[in-house]
ChimeraX commands (.cxc) that place a marker at each C-alpha (Angstrom):
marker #1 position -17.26,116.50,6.97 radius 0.5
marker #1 position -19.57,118.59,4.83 radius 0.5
marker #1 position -22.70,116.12,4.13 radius 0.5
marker #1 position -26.19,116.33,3.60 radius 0.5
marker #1 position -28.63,113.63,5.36 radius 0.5
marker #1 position -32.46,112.78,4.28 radius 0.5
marker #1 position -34.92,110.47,4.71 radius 0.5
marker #1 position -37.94,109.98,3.08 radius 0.5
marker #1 position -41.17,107.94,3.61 radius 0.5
marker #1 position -43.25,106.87,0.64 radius 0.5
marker #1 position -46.91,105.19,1.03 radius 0.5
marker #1 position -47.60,102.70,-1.43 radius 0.5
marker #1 position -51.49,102.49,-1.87 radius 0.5
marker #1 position -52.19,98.68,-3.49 radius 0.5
marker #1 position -55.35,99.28,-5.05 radius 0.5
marker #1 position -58.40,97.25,-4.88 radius 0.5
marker #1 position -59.06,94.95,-8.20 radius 0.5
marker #1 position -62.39,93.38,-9.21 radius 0.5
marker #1 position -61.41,89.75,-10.14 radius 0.5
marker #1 position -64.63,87.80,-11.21 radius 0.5
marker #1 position -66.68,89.75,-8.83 radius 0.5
marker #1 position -64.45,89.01,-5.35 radius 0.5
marker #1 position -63.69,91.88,-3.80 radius 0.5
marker #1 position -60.19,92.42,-2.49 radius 0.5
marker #1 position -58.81,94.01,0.63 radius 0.5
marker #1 position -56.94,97.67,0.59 radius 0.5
marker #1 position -53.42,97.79,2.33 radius 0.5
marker #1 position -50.29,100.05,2.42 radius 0.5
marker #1 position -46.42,99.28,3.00 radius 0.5
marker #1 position -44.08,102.07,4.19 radius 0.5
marker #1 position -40.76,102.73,2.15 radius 0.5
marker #1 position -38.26,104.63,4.19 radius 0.5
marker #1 position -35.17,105.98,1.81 radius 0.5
marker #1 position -32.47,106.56,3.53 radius 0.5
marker #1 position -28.83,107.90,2.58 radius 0.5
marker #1 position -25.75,110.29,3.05 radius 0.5
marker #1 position -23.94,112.67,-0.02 radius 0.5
marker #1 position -20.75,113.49,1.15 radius 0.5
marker #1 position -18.27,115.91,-0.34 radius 0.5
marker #1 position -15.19,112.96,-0.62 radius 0.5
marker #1 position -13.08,114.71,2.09 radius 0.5
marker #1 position -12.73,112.53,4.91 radius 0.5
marker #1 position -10.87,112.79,7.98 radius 0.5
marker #1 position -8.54,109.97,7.98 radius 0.5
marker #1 position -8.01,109.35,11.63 radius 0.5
marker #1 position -10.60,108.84,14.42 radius 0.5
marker #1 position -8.98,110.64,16.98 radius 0.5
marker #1 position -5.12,111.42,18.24 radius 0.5
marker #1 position -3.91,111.06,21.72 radius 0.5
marker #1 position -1.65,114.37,22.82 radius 0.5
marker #1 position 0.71,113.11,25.72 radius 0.5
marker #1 position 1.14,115.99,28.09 radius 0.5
marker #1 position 3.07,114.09,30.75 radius 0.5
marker #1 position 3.68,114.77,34.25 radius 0.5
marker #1 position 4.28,118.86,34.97 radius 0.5
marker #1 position 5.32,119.84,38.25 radius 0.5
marker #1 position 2.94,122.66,39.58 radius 0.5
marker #1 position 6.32,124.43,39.75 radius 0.5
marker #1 position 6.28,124.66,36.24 radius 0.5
marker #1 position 2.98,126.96,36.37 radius 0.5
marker #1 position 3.99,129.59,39.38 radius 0.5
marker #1 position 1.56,131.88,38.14 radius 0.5
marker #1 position -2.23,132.19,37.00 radius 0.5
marker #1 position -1.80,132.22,33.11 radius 0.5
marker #1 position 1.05,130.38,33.03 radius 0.5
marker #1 position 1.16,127.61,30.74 radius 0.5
marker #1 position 3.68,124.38,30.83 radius 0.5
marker #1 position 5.60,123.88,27.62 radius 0.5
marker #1 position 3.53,122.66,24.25 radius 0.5
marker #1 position 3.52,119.05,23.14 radius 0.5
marker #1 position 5.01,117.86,19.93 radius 0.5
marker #1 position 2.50,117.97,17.13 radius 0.5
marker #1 position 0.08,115.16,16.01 radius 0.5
marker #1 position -1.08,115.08,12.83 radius 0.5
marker #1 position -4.91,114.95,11.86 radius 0.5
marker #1 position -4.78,113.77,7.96 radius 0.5
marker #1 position -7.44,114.82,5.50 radius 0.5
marker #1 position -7.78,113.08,2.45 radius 0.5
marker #1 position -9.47,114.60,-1.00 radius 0.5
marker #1 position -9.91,113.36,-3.80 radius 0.5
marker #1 position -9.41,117.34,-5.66 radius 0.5
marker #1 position -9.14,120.32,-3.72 radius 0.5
marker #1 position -12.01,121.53,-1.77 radius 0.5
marker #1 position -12.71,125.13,-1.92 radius 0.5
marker #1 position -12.38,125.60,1.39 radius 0.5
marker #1 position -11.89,123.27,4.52 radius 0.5
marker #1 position -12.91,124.48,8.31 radius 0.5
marker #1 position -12.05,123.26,11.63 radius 0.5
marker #1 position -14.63,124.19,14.64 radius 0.5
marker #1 position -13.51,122.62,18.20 radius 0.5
marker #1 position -16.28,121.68,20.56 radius 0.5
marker #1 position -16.12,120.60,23.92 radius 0.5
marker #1 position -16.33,121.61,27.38 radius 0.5
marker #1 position -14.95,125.02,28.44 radius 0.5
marker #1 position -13.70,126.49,32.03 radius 0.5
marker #1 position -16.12,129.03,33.88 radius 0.5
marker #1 position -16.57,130.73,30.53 radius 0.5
marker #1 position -12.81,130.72,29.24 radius 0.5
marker #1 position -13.59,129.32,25.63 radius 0.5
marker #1 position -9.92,129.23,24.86 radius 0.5
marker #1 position -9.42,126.67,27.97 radius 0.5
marker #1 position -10.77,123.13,27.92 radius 0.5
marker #1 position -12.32,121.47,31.40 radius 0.5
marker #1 position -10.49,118.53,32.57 radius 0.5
marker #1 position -12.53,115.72,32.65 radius 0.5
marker #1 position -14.44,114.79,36.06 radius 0.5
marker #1 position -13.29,118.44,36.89 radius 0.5
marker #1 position -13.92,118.86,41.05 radius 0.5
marker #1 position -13.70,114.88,41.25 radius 0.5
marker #1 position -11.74,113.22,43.65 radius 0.5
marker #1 position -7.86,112.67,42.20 radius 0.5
marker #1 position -8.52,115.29,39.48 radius 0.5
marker #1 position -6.22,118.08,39.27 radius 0.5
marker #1 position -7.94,121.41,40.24 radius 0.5
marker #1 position -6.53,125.30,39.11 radius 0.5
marker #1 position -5.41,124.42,35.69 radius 0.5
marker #1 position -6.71,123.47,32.45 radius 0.5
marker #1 position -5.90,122.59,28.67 radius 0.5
marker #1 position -5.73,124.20,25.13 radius 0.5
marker #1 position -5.26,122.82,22.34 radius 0.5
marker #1 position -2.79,124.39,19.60 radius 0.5
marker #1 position -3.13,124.64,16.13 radius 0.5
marker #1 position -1.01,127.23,13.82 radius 0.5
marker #1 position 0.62,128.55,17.45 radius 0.5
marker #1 position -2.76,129.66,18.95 radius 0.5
marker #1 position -5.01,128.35,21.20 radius 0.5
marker #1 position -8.55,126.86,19.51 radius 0.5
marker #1 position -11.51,128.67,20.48 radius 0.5
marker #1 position -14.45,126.13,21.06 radius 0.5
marker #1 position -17.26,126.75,18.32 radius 0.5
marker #1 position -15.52,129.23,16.93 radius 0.5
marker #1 position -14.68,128.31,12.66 radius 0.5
marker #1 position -10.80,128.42,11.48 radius 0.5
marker #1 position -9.79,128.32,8.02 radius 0.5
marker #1 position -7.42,125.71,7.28 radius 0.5
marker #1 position -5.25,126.16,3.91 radius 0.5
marker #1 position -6.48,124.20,1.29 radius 0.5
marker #1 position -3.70,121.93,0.09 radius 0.5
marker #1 position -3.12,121.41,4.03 radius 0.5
marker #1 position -3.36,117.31,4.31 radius 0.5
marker #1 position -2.03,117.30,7.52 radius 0.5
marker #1 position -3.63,119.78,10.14 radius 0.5
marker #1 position -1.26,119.74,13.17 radius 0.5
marker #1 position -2.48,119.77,16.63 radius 0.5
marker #1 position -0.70,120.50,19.84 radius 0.5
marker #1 position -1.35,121.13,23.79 radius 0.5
marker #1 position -0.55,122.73,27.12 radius 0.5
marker #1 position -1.59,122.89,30.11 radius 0.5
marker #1 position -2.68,126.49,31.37 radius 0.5
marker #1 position -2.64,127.59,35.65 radius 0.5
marker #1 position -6.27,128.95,36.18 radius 0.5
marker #1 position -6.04,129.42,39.92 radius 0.5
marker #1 position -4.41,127.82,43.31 radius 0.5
marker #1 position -3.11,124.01,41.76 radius 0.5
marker #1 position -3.81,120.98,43.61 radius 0.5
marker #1 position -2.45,117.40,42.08 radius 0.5
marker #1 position -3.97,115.08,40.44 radius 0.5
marker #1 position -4.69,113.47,36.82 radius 0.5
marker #1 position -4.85,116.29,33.99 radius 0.5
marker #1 position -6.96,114.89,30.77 radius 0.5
marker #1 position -9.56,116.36,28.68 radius 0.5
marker #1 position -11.25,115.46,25.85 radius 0.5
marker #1 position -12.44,118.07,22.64 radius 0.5
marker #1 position -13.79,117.26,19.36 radius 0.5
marker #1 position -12.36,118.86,15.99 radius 0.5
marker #1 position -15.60,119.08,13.10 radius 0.5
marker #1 position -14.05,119.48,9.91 radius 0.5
marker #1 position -16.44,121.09,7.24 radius 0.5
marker #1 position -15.24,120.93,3.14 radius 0.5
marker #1 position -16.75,123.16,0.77 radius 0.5
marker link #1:1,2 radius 0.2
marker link #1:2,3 radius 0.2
marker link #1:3,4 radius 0.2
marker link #1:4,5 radius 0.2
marker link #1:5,6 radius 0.2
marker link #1:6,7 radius 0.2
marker link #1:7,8 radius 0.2
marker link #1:8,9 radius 0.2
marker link #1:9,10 radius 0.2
marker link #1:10,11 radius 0.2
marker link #1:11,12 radius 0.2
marker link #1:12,13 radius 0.2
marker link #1:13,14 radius 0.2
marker link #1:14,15 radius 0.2
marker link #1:15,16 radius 0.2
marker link #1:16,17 radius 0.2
marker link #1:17,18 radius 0.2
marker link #1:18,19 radius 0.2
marker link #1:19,20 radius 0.2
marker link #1:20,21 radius 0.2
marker link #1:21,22 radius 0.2
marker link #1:22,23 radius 0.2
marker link #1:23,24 radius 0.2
marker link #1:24,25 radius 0.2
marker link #1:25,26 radius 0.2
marker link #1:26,27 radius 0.2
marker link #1:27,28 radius 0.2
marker link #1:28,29 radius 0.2
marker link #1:29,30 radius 0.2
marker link #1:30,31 radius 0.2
marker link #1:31,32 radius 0.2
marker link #1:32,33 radius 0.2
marker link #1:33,34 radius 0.2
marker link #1:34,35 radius 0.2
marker link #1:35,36 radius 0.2
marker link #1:36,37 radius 0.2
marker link #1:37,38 radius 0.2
marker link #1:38,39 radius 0.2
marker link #1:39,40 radius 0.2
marker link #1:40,41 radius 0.2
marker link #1:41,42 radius 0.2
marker link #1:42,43 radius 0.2
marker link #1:43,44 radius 0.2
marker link #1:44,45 radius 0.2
marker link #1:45,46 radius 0.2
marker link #1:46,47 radius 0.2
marker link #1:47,48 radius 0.2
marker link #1:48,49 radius 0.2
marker link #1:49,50 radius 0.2
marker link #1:50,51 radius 0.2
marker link #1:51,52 radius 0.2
marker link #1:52,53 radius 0.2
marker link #1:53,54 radius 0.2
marker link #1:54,55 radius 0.2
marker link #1:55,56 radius 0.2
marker link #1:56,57 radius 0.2
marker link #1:57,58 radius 0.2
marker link #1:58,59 radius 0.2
marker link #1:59,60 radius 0.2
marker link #1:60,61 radius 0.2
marker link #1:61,62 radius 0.2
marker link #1:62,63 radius 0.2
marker link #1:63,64 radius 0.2
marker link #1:64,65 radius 0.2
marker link #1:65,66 radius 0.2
marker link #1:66,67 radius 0.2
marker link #1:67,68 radius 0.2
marker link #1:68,69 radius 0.2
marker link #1:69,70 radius 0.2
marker link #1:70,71 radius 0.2
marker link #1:71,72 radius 0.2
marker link #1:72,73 radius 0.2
marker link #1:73,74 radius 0.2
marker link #1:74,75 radius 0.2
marker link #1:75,76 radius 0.2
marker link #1:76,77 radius 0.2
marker link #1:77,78 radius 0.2
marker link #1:78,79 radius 0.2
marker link #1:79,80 radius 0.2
marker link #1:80,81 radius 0.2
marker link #1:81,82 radius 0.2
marker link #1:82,83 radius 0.2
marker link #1:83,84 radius 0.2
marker link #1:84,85 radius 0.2
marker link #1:85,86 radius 0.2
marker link #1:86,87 radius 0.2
marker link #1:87,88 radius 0.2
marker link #1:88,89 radius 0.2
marker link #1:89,90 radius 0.2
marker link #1:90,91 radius 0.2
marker link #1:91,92 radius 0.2
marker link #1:92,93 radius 0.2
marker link #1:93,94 radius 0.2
marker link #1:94,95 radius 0.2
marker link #1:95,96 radius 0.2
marker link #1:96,97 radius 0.2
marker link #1:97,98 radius 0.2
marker link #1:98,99 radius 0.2
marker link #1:99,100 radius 0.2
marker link #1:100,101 radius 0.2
marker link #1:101,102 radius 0.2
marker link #1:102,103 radius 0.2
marker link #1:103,104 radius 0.2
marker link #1:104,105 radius 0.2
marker link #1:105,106 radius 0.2
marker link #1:106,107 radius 0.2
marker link #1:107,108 radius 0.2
marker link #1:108,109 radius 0.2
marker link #1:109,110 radius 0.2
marker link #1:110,111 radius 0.2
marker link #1:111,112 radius 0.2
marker link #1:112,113 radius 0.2
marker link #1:113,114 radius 0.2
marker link #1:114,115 radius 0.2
marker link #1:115,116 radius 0.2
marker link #1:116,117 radius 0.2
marker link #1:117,118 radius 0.2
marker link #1:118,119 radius 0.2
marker link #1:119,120 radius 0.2
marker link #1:120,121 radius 0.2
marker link #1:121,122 radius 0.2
marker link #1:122,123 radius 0.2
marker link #1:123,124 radius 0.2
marker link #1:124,125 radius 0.2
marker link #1:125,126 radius 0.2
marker link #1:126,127 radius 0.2
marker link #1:127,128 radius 0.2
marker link #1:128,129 radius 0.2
marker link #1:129,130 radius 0.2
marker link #1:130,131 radius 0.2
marker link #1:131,132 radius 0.2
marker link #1:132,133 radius 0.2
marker link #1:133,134 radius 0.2
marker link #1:134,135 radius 0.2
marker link #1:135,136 radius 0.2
marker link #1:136,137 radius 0.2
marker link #1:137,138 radius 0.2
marker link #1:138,139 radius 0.2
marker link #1:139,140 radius 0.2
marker link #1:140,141 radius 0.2
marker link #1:141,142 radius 0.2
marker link #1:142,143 radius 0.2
marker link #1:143,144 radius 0.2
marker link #1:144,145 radius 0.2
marker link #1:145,146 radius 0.2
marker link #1:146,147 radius 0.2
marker link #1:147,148 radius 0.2
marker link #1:148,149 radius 0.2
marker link #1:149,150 radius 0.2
marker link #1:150,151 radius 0.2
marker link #1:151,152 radius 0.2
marker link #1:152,153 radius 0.2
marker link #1:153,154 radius 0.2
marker link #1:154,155 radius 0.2
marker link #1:155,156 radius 0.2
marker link #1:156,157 radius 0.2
marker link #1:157,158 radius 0.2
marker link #1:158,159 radius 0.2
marker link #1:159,160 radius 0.2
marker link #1:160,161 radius 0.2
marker link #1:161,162 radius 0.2
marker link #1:162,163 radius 0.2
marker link #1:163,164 radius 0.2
marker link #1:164,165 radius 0.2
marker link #1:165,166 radius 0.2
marker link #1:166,167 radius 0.2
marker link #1:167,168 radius 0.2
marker link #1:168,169 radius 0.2
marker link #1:169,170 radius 0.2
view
């Protein structure tokens, strides 16, 4: 979500009076402001779960390869008028370079799946981590999908990965 952060720190100086001659002490008391302004877009759902199920490695007999794509979930923005523009940016962690291709989590650990890895779909392409799409702007629900893609010689084992989708409104 577009937003714009600050803080700000004020010094209040109490100044000295003169009250029949006593003299009083000097002192100061921080203020700290703090507060968000946000565009009114939000992103209605914290996160969706993409079930990818079990693929046999037979279903990936070759190095780029990928097992069939996952029924849609729906990420739903609400606005309260049209923005001007909305952009998605996906960040996470990416395979020996392969920004398209998402690392499996606890990649190289013990029961994790090795030689394959995940991308997620969104208008029939892979996402390109840190990389800014342009989603229409009467779009409400932004669609996301997944497959799994053979990177090299497959060994079993568990096959999840986690990415985060930034949304930006203009």
């Amino acid at each position: 979500m577009k937003s714009y952060t600050f803080t700000a720190a004020c010094l209040i100086a109490l100044a000295s009076l003169a009250v029949s001659g006593a003299t009083h002490a000097q002192s100061t008391a921080q203020v700290n402001v703090t507060g968000r302004i946000t565009s009114g877009c939000s992103v209605n759902s914290s996160g969706v779960t993409i079930p990818l199920g079990n693929v046999s490695a037979g279903a990936l007999p070759s190095i780029g390869d990928h097992s069939p794509t996952s029924p849609t979930q729906n990420i739903t923005i609400t606005c309260p008028a049209d923005p001007t523009g909305i952009v998605m940016k996906m960040t996470g962690k990416s395979v020996n370079g392969r920004l398209d291709v998402l690392e499996l989590t606890n990649a190289g650990g013990s029961g994790v799946a090795n030689g394959v890895g995940v991308q997620l779909i969104y208008d029939n392409k892979p996402l390109v981590l840190n990389s800014d799409v342009a989603i229409p702007i009467a779009a409400r629900q932004i669609p996301i999908a997944a497959h799994y893609i053979r990177l090299g010689t497959l060994s079993p084992g568990t096959a999840d990965t986690t990415a985060t989708l930034n949304f930006t409104f203009n």
